[in-house]
C-alpha positions in Angstrom: 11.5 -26.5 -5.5 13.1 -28.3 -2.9 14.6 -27.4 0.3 16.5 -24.4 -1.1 13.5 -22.4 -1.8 12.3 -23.4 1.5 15.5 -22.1 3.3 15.5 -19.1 1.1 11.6 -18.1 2.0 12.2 -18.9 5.9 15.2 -16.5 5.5 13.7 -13.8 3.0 10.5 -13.8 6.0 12.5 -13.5 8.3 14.4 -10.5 7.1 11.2 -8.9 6.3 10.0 -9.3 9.9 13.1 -8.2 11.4 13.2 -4.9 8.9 9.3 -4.1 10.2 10.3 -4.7 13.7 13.2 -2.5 13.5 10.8 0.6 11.6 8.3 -0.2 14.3 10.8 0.2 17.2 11.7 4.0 15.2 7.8 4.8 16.1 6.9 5.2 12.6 4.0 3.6 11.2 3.9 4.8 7.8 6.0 2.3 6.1 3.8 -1.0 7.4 1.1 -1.2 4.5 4.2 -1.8 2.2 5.9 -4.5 4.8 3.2 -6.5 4.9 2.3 -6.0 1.4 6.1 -7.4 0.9 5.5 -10.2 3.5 2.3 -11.4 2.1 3.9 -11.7 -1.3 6.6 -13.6 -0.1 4.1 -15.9 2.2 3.0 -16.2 -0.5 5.7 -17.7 -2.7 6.5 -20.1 0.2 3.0 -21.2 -0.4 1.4 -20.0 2.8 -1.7 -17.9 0.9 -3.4 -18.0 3.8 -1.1 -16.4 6.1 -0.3 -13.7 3.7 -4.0 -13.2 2.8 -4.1 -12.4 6.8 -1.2 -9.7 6.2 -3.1 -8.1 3.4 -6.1 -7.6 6.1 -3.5 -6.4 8.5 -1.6 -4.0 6.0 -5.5 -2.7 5.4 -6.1 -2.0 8.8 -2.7 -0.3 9.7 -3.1 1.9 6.5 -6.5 2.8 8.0 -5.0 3.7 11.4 -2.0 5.4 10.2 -3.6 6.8 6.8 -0.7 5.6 4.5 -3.2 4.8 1.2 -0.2 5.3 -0.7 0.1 1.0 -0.7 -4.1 0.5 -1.1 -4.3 -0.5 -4.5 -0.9 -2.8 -4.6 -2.6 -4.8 -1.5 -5.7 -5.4 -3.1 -4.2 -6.7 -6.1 -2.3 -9.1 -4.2 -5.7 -10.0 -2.5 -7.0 -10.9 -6.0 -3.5 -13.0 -6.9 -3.5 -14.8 -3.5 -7.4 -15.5 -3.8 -7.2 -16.8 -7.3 -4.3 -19.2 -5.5 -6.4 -20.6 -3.1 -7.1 -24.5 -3.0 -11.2 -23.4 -3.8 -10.9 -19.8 -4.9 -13.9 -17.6 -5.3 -14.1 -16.2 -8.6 -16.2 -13.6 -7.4 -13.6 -12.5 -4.5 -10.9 -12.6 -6.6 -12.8 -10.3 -9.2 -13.7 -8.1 -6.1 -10.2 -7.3 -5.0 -9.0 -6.6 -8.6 -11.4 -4.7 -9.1 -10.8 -2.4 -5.9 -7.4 -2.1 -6.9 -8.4 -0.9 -10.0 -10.5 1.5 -8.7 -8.4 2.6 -6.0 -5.1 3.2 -9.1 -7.8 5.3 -10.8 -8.6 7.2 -7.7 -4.6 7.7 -6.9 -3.8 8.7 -10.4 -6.4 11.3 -10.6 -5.0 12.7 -7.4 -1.6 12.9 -8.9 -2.8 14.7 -11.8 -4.4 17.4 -9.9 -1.8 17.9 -7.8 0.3 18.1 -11.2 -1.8 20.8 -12.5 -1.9 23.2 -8.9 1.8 22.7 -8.0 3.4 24.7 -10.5 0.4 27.6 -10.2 1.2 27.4 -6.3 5.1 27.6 -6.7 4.9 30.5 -9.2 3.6 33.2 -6.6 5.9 35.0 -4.7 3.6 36.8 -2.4 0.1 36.8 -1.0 0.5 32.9 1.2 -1.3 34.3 4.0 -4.4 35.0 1.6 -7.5 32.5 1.6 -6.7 31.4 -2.0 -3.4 30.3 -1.2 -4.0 29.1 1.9 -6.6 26.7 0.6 -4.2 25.6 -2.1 -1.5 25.2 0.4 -4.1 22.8 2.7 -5.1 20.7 -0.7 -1.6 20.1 -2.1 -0.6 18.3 1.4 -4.0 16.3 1.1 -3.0 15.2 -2.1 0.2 14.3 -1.2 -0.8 11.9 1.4 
């Protein structure tokens, strides 16, 4: 890998910054777990673990203050990929952060799954949305949309 690759990264980095600036500048925050899930990745390749590992923290933290989970699981899988790459890695972390992600896919999939089974029982009423019934099954399908 010589000094294509390296050309290619600085450029492919690059792009990605200028993309999250750009959906930044729009106000929207949503979309920044998955930037800097992108970013570490390709930190990553370019062989800088450690600054991706500090995206992954700040994809974390944005999805906390934004609450766009939807990325949760992919980050901390890359957390265990770029921990298991580290010069010393720490079996233990590594496990950690797989683990999480595992957890965290579980936790997403059920989600999907209920939402599944309530959106077609939801959709097939015509009347009655201003009742307490629907109106709670209303509130839950947007939760689990988030």
């Amino acid at each position: 890998m010589g000094d294509g690759c390296d050309a290619w990264s600085t450029a492919g980095i690059a792009s990605i910054r200028d993309g999250w600036a750009g959906t930044k500048a729009t106000g929207s925050h949503m979309s920044t777990p998955l930037y800097l899930a992108v970013l570490a990745e390709t930190l990553a390749l370019a062989g800088k673990i450690d600054e991706g590992l500090a995206a992954l923290d700040d994809a974390l933290a944005q999805a906390d203050v934004s609450g766009a989970r939807g990325w949760d699981a992919e980050i901390h899988r890359l957390r265990g990929e770029l921990t298991a790459r580290l010069p010393y890695p720490d079996p233990a972390k590594t496990e950690d952060a797989f683990r999480t992600a595992l957890a965290i896919a579980r936790e997403q999939g059920r989600l999907g799954e209920a939402r599944d089974l309530l959106a077609p029982v939801y959709d097939s009423f015509a009347e009655g949305f201003d009742t307490a019934d629907l109106k709670d099954a209303k509130a839950l399908l947007k939760d689990l949309a988030a």
